[in-house]
C-alpha positions as CSV (number, residue, x, y, z in Angstrom):
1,X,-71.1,-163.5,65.2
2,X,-69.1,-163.0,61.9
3,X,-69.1,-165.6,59.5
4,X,-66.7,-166.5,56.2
5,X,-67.9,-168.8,53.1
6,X,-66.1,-171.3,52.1
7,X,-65.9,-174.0,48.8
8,X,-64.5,-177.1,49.5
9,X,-63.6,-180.0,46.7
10,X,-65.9,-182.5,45.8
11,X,-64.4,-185.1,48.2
12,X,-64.8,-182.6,50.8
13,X,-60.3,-183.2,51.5
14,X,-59.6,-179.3,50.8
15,X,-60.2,-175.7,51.2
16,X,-60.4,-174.1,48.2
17,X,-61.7,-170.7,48.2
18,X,-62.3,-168.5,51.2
19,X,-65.0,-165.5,51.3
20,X,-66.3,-162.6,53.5
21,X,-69.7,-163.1,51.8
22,X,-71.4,-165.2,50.2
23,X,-71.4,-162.8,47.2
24,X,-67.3,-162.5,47.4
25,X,-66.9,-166.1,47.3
26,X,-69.4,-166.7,44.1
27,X,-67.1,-163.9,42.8
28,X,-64.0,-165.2,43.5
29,X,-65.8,-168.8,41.9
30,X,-66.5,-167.1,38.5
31,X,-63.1,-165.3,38.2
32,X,-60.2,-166.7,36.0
33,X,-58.6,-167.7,39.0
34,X,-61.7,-169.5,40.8
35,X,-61.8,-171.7,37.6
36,X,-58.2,-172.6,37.8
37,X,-58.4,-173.7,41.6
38,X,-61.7,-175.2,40.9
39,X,-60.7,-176.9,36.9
40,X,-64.7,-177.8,36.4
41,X,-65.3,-179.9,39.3
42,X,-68.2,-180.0,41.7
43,X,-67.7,-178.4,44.7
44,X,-69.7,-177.9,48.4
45,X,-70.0,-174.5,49.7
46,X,-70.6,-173.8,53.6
47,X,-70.8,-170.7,56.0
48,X,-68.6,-171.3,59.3
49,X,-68.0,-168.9,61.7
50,X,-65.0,-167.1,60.8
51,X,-63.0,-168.2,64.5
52,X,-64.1,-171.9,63.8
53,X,-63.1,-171.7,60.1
54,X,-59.2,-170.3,61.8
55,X,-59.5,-173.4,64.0
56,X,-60.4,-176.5,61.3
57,X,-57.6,-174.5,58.9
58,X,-55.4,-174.7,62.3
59,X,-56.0,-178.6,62.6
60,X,-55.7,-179.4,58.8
61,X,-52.9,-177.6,58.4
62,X,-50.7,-179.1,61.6
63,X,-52.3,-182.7,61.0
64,X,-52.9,-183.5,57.4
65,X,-56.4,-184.1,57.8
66,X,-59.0,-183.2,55.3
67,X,-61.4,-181.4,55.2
68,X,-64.5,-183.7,56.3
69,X,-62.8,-186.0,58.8
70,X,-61.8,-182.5,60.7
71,X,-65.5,-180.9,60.4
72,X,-67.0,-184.8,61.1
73,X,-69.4,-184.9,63.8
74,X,-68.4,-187.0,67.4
75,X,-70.3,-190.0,68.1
């Protein structure tokens, strides 16, 4: 099973950053870039599998959801 890190906002709406490792994506975090996409904020970090993470990115993209409404457990 392969599995991809990722950081999400605060409000849980976006995708941020996207990482092989846990390790790449605390790299990617620190860099001057991470800090730009991030600007200080607070943000929630999960390990998906990597064909789950294609299908959430798949759904947000073509419906506008965020983030936590997509990943939001069924009743």
């Amino acid at each position: 099973m392969s599995y991809q890190y990722v950081a999400v906002d605060v409000t849980r709406s976006s995708i941020l950053l996207v990482g092989e490792t846990l390790q790449d994506l605390n790299k990617q975090l620190l860099s001057e870039e991470g800090q730009q996409i991030v600007k200080k904020q607070a943000v929630w970090m999960y390990r998906i599998e990597a064909e789950m993470l294609l299908k959430i990115q798949q759904v947000m993209a073509t419906t506008g959801v965020s983030f936590a409404r997509v990943t939001q457990p069924a009743n």
